[in-house]
Structure formats: structure tokens, C-alpha cells
PDB file with SEQRES, HELIX, SHEET and CRYST1 records, atoms N, CA, C and O in Angstrom:
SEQRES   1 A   71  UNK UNK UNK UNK UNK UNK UNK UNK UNK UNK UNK UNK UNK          
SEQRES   2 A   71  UNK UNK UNK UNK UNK UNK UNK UNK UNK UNK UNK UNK UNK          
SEQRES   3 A   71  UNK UNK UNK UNK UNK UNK UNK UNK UNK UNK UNK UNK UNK          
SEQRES   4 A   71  UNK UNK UNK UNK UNK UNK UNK UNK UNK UNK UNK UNK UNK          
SEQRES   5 A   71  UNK UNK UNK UNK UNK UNK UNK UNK UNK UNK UNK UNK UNK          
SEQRES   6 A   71  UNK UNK UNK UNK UNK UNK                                      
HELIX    1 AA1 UNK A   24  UNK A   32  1                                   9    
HELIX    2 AA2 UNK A   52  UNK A   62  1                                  11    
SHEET    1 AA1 3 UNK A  12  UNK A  13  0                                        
SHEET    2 AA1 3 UNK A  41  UNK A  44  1                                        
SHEET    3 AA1 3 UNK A  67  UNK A  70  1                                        
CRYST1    1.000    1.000    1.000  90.00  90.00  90.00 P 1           1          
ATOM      1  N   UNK A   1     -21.782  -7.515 -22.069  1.00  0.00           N  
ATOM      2  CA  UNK A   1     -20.690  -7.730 -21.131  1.00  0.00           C  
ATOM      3  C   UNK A   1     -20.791  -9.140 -20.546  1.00  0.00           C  
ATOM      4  O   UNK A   1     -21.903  -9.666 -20.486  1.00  0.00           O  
ATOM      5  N   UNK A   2     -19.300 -10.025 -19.951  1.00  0.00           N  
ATOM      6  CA  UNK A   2     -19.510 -11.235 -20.061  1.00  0.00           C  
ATOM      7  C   UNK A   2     -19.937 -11.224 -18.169  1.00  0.00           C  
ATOM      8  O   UNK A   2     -19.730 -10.243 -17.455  1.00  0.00           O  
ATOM      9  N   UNK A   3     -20.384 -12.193 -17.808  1.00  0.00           N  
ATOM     10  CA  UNK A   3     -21.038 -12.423 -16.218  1.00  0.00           C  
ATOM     11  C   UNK A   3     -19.415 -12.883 -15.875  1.00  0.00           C  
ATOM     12  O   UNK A   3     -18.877 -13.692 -16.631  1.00  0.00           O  
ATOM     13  N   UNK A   4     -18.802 -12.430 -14.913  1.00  0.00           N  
ATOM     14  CA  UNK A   4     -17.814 -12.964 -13.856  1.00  0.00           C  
ATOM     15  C   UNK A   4     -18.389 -14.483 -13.372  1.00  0.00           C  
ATOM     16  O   UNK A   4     -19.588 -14.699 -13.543  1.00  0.00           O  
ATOM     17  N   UNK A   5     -17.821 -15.187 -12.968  1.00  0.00           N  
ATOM     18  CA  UNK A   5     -18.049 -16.818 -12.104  1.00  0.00           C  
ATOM     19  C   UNK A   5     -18.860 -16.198 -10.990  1.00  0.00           C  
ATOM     20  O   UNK A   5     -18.732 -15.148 -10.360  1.00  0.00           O  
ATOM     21  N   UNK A   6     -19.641 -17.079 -10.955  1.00  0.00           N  
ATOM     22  CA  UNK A   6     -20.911 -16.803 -10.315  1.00  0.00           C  
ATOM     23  C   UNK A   6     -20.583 -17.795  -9.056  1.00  0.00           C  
ATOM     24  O   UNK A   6     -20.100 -18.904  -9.280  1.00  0.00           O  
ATOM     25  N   UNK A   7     -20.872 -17.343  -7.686  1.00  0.00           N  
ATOM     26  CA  UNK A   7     -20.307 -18.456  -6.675  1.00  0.00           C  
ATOM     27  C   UNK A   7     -19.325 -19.182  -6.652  1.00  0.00           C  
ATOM     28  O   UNK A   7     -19.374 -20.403  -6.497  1.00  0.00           O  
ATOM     29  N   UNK A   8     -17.994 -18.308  -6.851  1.00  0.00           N  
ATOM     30  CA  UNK A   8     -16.377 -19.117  -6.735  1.00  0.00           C  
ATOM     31  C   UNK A   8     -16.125 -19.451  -5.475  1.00  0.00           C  
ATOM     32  O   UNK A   8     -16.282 -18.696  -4.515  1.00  0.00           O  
ATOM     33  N   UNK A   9     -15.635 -20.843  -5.419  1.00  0.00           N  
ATOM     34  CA  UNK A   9     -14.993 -21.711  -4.427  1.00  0.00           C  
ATOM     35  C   UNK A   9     -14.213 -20.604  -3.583  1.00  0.00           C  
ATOM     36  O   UNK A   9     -14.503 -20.156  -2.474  1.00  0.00           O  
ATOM     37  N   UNK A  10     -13.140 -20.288  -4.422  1.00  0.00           N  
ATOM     38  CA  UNK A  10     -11.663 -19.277  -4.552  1.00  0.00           C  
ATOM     39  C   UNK A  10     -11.673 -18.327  -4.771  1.00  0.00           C  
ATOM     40  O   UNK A  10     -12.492 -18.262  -5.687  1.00  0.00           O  
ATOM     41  N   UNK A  11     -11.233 -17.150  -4.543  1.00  0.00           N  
ATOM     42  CA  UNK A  11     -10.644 -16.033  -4.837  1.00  0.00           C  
ATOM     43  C   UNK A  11      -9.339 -15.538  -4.979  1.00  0.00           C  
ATOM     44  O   UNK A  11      -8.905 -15.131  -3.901  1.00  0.00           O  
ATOM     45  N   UNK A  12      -8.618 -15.433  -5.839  1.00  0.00           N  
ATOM     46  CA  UNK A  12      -7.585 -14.937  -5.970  1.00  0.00           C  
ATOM     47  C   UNK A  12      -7.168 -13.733  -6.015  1.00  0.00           C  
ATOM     48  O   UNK A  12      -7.272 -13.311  -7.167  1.00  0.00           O  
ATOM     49  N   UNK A  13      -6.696 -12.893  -5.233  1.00  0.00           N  
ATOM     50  CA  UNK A  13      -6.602 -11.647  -5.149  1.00  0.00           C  
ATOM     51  C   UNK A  13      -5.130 -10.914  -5.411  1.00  0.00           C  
ATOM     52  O   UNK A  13      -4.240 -11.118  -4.585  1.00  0.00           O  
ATOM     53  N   UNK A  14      -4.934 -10.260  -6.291  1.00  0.00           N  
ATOM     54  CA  UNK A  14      -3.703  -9.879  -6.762  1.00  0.00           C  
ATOM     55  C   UNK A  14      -3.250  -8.327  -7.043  1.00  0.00           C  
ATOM     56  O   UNK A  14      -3.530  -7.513  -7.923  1.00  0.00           O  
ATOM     57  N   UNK A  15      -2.383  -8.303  -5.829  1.00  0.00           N  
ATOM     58  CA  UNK A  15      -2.576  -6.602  -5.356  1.00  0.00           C  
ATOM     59  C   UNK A  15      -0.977  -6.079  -6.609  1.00  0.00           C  
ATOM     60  O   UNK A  15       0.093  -6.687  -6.588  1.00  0.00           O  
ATOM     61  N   UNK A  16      -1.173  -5.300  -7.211  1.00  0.00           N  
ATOM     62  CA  UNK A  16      -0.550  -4.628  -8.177  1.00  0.00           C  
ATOM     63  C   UNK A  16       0.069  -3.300  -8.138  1.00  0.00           C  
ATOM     64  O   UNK A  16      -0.656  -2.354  -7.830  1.00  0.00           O  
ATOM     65  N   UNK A  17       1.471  -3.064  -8.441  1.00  0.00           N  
ATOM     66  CA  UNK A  17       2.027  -1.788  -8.647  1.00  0.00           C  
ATOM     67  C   UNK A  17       3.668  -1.427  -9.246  1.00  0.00           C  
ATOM     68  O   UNK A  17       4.733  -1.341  -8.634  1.00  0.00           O  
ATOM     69  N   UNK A  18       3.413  -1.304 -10.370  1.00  0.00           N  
ATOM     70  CA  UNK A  18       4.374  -1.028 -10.786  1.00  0.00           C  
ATOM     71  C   UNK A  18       5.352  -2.430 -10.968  1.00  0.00           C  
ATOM     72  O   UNK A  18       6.536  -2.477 -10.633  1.00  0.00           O  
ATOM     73  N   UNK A  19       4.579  -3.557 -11.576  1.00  0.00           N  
ATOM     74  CA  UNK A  19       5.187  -4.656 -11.779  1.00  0.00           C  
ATOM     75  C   UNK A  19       4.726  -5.234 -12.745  1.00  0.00           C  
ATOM     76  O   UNK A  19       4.093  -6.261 -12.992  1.00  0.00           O  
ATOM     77  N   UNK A  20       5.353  -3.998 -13.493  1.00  0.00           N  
ATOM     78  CA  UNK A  20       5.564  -4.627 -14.973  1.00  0.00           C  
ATOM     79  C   UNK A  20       6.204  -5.718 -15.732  1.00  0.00           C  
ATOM     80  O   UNK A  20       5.865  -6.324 -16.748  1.00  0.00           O  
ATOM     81  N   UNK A  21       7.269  -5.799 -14.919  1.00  0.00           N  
ATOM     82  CA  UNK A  21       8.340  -7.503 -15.463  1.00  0.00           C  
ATOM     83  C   UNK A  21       7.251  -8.376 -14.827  1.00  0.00           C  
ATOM     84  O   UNK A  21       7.213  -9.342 -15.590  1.00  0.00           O  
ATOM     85  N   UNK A  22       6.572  -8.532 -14.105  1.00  0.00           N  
ATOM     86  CA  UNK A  22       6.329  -9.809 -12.995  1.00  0.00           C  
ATOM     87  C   UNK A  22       4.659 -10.208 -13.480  1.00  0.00           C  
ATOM     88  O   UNK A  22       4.382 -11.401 -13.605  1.00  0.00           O  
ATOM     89  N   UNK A  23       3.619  -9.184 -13.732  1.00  0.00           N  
ATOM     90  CA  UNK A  23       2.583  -9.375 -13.663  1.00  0.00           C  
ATOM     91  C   UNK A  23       2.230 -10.491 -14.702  1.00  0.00           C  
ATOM     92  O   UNK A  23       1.753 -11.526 -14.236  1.00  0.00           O  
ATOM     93  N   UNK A  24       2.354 -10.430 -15.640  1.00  0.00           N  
ATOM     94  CA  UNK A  24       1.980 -11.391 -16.682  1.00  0.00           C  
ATOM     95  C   UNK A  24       2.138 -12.696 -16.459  1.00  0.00           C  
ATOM     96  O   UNK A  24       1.162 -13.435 -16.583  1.00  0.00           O  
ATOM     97  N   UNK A  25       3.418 -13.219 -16.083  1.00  0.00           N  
ATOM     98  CA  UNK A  25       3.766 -14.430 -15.479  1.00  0.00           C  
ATOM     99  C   UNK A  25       3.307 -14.776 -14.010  1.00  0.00           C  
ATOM    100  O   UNK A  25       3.724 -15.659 -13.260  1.00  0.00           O  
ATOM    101  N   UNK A  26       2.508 -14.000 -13.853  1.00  0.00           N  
ATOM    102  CA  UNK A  26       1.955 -13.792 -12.210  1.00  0.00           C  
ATOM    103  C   UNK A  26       0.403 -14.358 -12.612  1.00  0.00           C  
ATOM    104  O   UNK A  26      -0.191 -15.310 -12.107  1.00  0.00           O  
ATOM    105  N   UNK A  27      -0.006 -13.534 -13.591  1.00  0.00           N  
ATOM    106  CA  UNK A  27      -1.596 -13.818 -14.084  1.00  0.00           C  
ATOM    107  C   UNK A  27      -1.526 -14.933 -14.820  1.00  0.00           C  
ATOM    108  O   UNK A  27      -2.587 -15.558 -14.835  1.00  0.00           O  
ATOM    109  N   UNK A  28      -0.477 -15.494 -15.555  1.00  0.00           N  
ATOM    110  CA  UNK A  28      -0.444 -16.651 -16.521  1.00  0.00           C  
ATOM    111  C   UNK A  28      -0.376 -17.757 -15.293  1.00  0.00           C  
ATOM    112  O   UNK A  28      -1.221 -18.653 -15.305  1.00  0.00           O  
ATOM    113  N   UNK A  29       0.360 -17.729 -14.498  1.00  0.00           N  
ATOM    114  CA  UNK A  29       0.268 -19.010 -13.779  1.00  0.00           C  
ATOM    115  C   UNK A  29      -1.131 -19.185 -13.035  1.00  0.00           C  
ATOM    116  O   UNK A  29      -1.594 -20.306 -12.824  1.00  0.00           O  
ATOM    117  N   UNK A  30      -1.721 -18.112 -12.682  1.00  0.00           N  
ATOM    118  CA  UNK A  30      -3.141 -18.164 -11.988  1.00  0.00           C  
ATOM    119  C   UNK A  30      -3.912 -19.078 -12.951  1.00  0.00           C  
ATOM    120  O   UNK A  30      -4.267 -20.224 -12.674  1.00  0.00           O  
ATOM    121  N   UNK A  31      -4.162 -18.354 -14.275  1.00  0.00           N  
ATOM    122  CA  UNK A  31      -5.299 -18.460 -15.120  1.00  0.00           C  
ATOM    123  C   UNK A  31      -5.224 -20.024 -15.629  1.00  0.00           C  
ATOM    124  O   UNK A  31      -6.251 -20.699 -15.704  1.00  0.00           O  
ATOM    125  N   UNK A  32      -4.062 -20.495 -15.937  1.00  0.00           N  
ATOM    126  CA  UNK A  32      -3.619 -21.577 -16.332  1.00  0.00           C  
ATOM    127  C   UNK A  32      -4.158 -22.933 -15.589  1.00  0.00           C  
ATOM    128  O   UNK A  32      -4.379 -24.023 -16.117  1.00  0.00           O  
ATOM    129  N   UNK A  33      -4.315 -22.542 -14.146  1.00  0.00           N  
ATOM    130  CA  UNK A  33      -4.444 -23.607 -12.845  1.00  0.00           C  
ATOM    131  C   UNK A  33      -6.078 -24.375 -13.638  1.00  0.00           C  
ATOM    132  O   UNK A  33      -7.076 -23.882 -14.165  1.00  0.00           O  
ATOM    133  N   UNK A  34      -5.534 -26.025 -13.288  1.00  0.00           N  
ATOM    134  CA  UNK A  34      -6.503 -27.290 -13.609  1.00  0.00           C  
ATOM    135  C   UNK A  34      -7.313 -27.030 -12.381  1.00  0.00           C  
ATOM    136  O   UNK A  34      -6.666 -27.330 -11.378  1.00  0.00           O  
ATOM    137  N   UNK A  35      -8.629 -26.528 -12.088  1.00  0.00           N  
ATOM    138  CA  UNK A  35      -9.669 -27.121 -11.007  1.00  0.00           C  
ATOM    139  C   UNK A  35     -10.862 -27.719 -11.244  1.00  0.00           C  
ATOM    140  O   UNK A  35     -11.338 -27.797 -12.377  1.00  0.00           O  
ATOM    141  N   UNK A  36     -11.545 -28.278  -9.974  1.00  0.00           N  
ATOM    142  CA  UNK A  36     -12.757 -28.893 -10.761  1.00  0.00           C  
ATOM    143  C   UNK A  36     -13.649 -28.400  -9.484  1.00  0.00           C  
ATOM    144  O   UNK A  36     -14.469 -29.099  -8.888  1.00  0.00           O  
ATOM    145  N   UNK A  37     -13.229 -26.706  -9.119  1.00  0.00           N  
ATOM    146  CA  UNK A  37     -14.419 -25.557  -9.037  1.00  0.00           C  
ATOM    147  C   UNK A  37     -14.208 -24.418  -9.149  1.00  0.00           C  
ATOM    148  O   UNK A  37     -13.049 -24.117  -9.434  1.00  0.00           O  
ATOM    149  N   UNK A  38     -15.087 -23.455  -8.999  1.00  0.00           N  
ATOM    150  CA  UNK A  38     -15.535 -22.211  -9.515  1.00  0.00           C  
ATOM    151  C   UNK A  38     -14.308 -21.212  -8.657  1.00  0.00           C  
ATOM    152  O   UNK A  38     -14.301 -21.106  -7.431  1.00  0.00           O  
ATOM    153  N   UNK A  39     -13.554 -20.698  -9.350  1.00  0.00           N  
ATOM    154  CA  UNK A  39     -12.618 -19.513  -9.072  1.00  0.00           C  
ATOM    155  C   UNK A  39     -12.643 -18.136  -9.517  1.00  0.00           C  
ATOM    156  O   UNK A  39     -13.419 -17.951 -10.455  1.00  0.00           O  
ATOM    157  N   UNK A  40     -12.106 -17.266  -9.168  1.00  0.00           N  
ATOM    158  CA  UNK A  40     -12.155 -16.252  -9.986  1.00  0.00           C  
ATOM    159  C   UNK A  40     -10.694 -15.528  -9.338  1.00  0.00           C  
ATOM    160  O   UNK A  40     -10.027 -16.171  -8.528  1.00  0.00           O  
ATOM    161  N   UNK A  41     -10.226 -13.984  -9.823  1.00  0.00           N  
ATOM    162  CA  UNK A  41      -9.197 -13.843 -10.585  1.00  0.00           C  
ATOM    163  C   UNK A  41      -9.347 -12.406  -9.789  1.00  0.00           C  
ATOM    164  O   UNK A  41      -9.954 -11.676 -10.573  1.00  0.00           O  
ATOM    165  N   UNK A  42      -9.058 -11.666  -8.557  1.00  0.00           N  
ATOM    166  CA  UNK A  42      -9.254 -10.252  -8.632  1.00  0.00           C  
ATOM    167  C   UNK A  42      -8.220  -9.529  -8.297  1.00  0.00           C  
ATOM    168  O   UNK A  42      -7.551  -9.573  -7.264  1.00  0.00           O  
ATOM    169  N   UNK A  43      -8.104  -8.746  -9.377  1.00  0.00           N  
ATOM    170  CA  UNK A  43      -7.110  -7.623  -9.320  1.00  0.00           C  
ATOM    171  C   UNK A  43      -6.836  -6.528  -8.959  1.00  0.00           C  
ATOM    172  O   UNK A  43      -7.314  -5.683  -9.716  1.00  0.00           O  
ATOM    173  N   UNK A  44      -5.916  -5.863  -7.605  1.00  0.00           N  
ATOM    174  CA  UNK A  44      -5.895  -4.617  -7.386  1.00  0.00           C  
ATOM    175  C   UNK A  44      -5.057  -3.760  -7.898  1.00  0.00           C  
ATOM    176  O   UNK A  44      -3.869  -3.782  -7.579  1.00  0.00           O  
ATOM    177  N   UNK A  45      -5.569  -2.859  -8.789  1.00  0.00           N  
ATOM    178  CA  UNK A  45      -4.243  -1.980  -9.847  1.00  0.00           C  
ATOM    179  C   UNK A  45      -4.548  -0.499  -9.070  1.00  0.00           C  
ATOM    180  O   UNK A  45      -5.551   0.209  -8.984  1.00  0.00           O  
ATOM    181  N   UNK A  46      -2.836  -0.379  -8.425  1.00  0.00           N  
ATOM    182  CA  UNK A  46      -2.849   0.783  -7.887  1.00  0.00           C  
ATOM    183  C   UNK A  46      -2.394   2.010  -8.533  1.00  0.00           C  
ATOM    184  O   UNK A  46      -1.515   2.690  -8.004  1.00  0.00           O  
ATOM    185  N   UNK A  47      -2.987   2.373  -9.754  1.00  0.00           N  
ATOM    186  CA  UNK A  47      -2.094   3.422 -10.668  1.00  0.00           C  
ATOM    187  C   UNK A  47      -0.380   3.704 -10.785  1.00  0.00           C  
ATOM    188  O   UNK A  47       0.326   4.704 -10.651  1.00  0.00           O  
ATOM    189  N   UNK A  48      -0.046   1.806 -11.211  1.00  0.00           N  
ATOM    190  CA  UNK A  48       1.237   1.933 -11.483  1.00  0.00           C  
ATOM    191  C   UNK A  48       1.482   3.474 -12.791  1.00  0.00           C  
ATOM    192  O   UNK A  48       0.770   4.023 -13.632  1.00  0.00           O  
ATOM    193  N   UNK A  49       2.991   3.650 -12.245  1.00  0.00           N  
ATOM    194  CA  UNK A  49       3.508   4.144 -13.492  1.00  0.00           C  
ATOM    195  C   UNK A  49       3.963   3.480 -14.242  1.00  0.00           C  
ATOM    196  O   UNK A  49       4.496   4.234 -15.056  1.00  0.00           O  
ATOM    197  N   UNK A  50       4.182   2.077 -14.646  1.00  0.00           N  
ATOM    198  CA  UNK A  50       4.736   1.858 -15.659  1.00  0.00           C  
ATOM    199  C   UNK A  50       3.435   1.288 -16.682  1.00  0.00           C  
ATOM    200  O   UNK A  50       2.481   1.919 -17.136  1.00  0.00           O  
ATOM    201  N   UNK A  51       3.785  -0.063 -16.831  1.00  0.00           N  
ATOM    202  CA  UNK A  51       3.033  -0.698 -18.024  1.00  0.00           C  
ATOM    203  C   UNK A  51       1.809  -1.760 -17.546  1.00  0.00           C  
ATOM    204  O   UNK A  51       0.882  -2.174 -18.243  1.00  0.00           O  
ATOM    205  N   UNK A  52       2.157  -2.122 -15.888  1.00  0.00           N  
ATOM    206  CA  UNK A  52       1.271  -3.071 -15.189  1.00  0.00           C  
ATOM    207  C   UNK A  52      -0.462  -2.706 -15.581  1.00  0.00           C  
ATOM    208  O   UNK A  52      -1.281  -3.576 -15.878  1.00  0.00           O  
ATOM    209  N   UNK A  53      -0.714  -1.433 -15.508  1.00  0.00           N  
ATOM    210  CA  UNK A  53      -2.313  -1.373 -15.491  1.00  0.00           C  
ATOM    211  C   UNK A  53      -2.433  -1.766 -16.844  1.00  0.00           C  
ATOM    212  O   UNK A  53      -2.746  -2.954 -16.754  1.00  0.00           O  
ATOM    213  N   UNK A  54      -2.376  -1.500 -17.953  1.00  0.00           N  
ATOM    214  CA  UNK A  54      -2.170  -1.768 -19.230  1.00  0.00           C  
ATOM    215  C   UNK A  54      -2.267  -3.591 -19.366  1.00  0.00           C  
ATOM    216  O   UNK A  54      -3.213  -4.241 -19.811  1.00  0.00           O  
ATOM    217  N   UNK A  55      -0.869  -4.134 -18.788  1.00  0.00           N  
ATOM    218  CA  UNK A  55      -1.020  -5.209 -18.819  1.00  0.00           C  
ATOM    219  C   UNK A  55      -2.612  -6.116 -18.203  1.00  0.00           C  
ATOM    220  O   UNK A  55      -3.247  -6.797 -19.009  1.00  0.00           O  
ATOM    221  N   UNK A  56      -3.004  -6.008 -16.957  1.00  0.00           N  
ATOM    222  CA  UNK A  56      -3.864  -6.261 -16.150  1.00  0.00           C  
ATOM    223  C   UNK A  56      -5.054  -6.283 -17.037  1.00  0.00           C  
ATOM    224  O   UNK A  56      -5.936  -7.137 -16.938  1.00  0.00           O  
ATOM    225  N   UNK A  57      -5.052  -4.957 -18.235  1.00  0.00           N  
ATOM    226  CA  UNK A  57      -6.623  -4.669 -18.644  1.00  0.00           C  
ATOM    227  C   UNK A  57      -6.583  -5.623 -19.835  1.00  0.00           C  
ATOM    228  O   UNK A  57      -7.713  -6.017 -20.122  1.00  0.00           O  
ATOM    229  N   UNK A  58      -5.420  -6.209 -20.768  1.00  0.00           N  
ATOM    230  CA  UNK A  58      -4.897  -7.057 -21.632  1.00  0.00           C  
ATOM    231  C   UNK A  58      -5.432  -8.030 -21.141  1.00  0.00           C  
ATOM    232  O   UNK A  58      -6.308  -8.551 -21.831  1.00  0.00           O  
ATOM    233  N   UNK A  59      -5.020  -8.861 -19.314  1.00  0.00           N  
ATOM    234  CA  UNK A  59      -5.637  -9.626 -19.570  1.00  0.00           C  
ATOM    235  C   UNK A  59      -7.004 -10.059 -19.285  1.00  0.00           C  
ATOM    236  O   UNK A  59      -7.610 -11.075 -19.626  1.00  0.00           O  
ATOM    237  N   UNK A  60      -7.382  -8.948 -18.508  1.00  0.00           N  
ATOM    238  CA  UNK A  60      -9.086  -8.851 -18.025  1.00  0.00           C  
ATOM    239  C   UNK A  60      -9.750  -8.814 -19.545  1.00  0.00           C  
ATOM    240  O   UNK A  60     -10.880  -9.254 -19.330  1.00  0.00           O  
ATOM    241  N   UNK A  61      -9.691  -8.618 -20.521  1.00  0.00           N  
ATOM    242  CA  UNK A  61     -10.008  -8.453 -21.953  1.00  0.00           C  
ATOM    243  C   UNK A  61      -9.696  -9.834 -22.066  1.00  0.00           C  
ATOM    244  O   UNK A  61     -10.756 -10.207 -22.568  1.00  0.00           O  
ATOM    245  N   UNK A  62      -8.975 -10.911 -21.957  1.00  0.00           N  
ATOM    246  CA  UNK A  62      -8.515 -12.247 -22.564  1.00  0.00           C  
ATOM    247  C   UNK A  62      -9.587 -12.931 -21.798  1.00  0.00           C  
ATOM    248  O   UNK A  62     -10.386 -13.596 -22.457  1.00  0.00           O  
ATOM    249  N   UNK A  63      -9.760 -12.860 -20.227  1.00  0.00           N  
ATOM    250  CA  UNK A  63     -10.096 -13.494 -19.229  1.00  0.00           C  
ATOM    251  C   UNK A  63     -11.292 -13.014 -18.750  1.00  0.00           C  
ATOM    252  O   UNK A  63     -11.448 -13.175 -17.539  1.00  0.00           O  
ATOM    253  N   UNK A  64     -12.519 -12.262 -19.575  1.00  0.00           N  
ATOM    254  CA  UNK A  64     -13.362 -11.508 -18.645  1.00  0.00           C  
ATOM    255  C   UNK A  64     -14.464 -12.397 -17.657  1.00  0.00           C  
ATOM    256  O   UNK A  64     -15.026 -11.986 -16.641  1.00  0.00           O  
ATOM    257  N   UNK A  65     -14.551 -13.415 -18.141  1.00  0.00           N  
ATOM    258  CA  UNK A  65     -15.273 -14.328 -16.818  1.00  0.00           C  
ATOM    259  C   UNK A  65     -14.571 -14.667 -15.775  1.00  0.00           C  
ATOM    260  O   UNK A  65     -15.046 -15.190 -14.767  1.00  0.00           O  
ATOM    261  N   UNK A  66     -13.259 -14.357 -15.972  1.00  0.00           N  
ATOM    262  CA  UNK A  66     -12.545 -15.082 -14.621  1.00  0.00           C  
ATOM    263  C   UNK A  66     -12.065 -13.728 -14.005  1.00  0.00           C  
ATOM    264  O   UNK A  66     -12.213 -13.751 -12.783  1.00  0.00           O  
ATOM    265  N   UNK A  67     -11.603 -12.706 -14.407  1.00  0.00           N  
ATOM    266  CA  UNK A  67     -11.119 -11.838 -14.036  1.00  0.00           C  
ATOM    267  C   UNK A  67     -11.808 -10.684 -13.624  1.00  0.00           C  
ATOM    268  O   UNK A  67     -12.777 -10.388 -14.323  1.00  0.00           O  
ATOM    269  N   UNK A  68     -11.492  -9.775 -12.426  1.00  0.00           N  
ATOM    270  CA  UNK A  68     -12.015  -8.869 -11.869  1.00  0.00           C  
ATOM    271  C   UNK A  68     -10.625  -7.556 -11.438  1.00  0.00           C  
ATOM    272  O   UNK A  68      -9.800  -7.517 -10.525  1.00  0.00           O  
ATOM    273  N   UNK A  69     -10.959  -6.521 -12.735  1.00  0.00           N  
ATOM    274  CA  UNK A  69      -9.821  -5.779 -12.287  1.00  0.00           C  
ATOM    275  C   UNK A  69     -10.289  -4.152 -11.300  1.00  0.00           C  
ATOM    276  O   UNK A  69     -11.080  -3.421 -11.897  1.00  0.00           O  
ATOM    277  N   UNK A  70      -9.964  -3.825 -10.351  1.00  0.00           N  
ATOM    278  CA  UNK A  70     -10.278  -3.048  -9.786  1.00  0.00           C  
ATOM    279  C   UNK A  70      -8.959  -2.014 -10.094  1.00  0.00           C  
ATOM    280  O   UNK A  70      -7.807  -2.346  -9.811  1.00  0.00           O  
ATOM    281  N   UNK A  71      -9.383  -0.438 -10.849  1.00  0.00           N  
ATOM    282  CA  UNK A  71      -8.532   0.395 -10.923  1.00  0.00           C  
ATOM    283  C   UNK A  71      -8.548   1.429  -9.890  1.00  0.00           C  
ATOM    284  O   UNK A  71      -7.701   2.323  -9.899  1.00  0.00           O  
TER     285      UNK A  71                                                      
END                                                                             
């Protein structure tokens, strides 16, 4: 399993539900960001019904050092 960022500057915290149109372009603009320190990525997935938790774990799987998904 990969180590999360170890002592991030930042935290990004991204509370989730049922935003399925929005999340992706929500996490793409995060992940994308130029810094020159340690961030990380945490996600609160509140047992959407639609497709959001799904999405979230897509990109915690793309992103696992930066990302922290809490189900």
C-alpha cells in the first residue's frame, strides 16, 4: 500500500454526496494544482446514492499518495 504525504503544508478537504456531475471536475482541479509543498487530498463520502462514491474510489486508486478517502 502506497504512504499518503507525510507532513502536508495543506489539506484539502472535500465533503461529498450525491455529486455525481460535479465531483470529478472538483477532484481534477485539486489534483492538478502546481505547488512547491506537501498537500494532500481528503475526502468525505457520505454514502451517496448515485455514482460519487464510485467516482471518489476511481480517483483515490489514480491518486493514492495524495488522496485520503473516508467512507
Amino acid at each position: 500500500m502506497n504512504e499518503l504525504v507525510k507532513n502536508p503544508l495543506v489539506s484539502v478537504r472535500v465533503l461529498a454526496y450525491n455529486h455525481e456531475k460535479y465531483i470529478a471536475e472538483c477532484l481534477e482541479g485539486i489534483v492538478s494544482q502546481k505547488t512547491d509543498f506537501p498537500f494532500e487530498v481528503i475526502i468525505g463520502e457520505d454514502c451517496s446514492t448515485d455514482r460519487t462514491r464510485e467516482i471518489c474510489r476511481d480517483y483515490k486508486a489514480k491518486y493514492p499518495n495524495l488522496i485520503n478517502l473516508i467512507e
